[in-house]
Each structure stands twice: as structure tokens, then as C-alpha cells.
C-alpha positions in Angstrom: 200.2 228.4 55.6 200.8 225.2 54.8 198.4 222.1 55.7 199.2 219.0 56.8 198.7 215.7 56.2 197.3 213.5 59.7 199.3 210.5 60.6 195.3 209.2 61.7 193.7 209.8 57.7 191.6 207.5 57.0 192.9 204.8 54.2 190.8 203.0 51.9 189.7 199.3 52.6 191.8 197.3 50.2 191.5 193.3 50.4 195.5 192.1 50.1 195.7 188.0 50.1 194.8 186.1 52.7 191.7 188.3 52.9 188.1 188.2 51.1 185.9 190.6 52.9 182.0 191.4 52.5 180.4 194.4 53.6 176.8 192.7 53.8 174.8 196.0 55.3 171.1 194.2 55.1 171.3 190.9 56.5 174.5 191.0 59.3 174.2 190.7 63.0 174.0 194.4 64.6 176.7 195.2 67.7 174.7 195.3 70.4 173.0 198.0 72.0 175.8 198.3 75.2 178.4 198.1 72.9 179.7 201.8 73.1 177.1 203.7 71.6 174.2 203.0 69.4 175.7 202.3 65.5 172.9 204.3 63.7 174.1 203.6 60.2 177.0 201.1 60.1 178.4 198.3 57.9 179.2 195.2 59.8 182.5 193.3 58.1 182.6 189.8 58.2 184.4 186.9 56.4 182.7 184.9 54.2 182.5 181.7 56.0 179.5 179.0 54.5 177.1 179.1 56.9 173.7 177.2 57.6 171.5 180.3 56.6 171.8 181.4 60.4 173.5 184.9 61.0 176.2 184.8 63.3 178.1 187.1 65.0 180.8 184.9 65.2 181.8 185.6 61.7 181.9 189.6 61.9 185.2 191.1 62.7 183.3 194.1 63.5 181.5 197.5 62.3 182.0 200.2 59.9 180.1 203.6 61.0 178.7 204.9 57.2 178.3 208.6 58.1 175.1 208.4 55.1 173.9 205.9 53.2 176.2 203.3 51.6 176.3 202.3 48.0 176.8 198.9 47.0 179.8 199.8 44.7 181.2 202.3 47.0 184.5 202.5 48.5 183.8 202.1 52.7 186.9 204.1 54.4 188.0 202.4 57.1 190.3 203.5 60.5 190.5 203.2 64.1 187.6 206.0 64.6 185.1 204.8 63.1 185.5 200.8 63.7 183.7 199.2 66.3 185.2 195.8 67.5 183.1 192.8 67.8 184.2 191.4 71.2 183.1 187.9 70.5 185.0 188.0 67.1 188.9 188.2 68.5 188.9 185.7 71.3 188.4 183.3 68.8 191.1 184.8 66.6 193.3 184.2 69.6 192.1 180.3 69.8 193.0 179.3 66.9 196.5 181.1 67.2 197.4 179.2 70.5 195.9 176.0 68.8 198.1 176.2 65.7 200.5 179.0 65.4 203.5 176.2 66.6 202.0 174.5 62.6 202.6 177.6 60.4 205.4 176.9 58.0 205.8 180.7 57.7 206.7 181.1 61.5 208.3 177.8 61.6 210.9 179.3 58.9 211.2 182.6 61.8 211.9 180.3 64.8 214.6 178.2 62.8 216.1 181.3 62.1 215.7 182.8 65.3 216.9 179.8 67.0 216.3 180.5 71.2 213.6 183.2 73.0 210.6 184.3 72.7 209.7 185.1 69.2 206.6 188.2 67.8 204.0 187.5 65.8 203.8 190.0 63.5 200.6 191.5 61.7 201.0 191.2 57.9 199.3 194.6 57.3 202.8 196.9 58.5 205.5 193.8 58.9 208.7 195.0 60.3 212.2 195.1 58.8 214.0 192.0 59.0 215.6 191.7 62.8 213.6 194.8 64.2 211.1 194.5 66.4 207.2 195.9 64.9 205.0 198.5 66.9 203.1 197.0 69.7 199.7 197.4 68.0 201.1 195.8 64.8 202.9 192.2 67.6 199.7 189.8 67.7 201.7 187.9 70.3 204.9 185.6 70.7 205.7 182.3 71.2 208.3 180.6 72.8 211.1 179.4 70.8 213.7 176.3 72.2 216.2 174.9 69.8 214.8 176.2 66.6 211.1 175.0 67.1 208.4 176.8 69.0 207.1 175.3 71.7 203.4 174.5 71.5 201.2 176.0 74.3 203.2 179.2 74.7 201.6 181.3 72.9 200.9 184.6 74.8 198.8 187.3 73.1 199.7 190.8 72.9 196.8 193.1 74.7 198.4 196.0 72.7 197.3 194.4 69.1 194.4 196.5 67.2 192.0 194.8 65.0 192.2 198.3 62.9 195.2 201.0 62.8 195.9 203.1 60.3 197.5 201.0 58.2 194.5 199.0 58.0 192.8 195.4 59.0 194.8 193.3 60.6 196.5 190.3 58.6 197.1 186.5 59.7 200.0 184.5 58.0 197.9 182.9 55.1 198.2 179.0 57.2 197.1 180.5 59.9 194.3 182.7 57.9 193.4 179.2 56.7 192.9 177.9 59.8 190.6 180.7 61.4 188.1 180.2 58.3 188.0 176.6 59.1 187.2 177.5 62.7 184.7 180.1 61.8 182.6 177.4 59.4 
């Protein structure tokens, strides 16, 4: 018999450009206790934003369950089972898109090009083929798009979009990766 492979395996957590991550397992706000169940032994994932010396939760785009104890040089797998969303963290995320997604030259390049409608906002981690349309968990949201501009204000989020799939962490373009930093500071 042979085995196979799971669509769901768990993949490695790489750090691609726009993205600097820390795993910071001593000092990092905890999720909170009614957050789904207690996190015995988890690794909160945050951005490395300057702060005042004050933890934040703000900052942490959420937790890694270690299954034992982590190693400071060890490889942390991440994937949709054992992530645990910060709730605070991605309505912020979605701020800063509605604030300046109509500013990224990336997109701006997409709605010329696109010309009328309403036009996705991809992830970066699994972008789609040129003209196709991504999977709904991969679409951060769209924006509408009038004589190749996008409209400012329109920008509708996409309740579908995970933080973490099995292709990994979610990816903003790197204007708009630029901007959430500078939000998060």
C-alpha cells in the first residue's frame, strides 16, 4: 500500500521579502485565556516593530502551539492546526488596507490594467495566474476600480482570507507591508 502525501502537511516557516518575523517565546503577550483553549506551550509570532519597552499585543499576528519545548535555533512548523489568531492583530491589518491600498503602485499597475470592476487583492504567499481569479482564502479583499484608478474608500475585505493556510503566512504587497509596520510603531 501506498501512503500518501496530505494536502494539510505542515510546511516550514520561511520568511520571503516583505517579511522579518521573531518567534520571541519569553517576553510576548500570551492569547488570552477565552481565546479557544488554554496555549500550554506556544510561540507567539509578531513583527518586529520598535517599541517603548511595553509588550503589545498589537504587534503579534498570533501563536504557534510548540508540541515540547522550543529551541532557539529550531525550525517552528507552522499550518492552520496549530495557529491561533490574534483577534486584535487583523482588524488593524484591514485599517491600513482601506487607508492606503488606493496608494500601492503594485495594485495601481493591476487596476490600469484591469481598467473597470471590482478588482482582488491577492495574498502574495499562493498569487494566482495572470487573469485567474485566486482561492478565496488566498483574496484579502477588492477594491473598486473606475477608469483605470481605484476608487478610494471601497475597499471591502474578504471574510474568507486566512492569516495561515497551507501555503503559509499571509503576504502584503511590500508598499502596503510598509505601511502596516508604520501603523504598528
Amino acid at each position: 500500500m501506498v501512503a500518501r502525501r496530505s494536502f494539510w502537511t505542515a510546511r516550514a516557516l520561511h520568511t520571503p521579502y516583505p517579511y522579518k518575523l521573531i518567534f520571541d517565546a519569553k517576553s510576548s503577550v500570551l492569547p488570552p485565556a477565552s481565546s479557544q483553549a488554554a496555549v500550554p506551550s506556544a510561540v507567539a509570532l509578531r513583527f518586529p516593530v520598535k517599541s517603548t519597552g511595553q509588550q503589545s499585543s498589537d504587534s503579534v499576528i498570533g501563536w504557534i502551539r510548540a508540541s515540547s519545548k522550543v529551541a532557539a535555533d529550531s525550525q517552528i512548523q507552522i499550518s492552520p492546526q496549530n495557529f491561533i489568531e490574534n483577534r486584535q492583530f487583523w482588524p488593524l491589518v484591514l485599517e491600513v488596507l482601506e487607508k492606503h491600498v488606493h496608494e500601492d503602485p503594485e495594485l495601481q499597475a493591476q487596476a490600469a490594467f484591469q481598467k473597470t470592476g471590482w478588482m482582488n487583492i491577492a495574498d502574495g504567499r499562493n498569487p494566482p495566474p495572470l487573469g485567474r481569479t485566486g482561492n478565496a482564502e488566498d483574496i484579502v479583499g477588492c477594491v473598486l476600480v473606475k477608469d483605470k484608478a481605484m476608487v478610494p474608500g471601497t475597499f471591502q475585505s474578504n471574510w474568507a482570507h486566512r492569516p495561515v493556510t497551507a501555503d503559509g503566512l499571509f503576504q502584503l504587497p511590500k508598499y502596503l507591508h510598509a505601511k502596516l509596520l508604520e501603523r504598528l510603531s
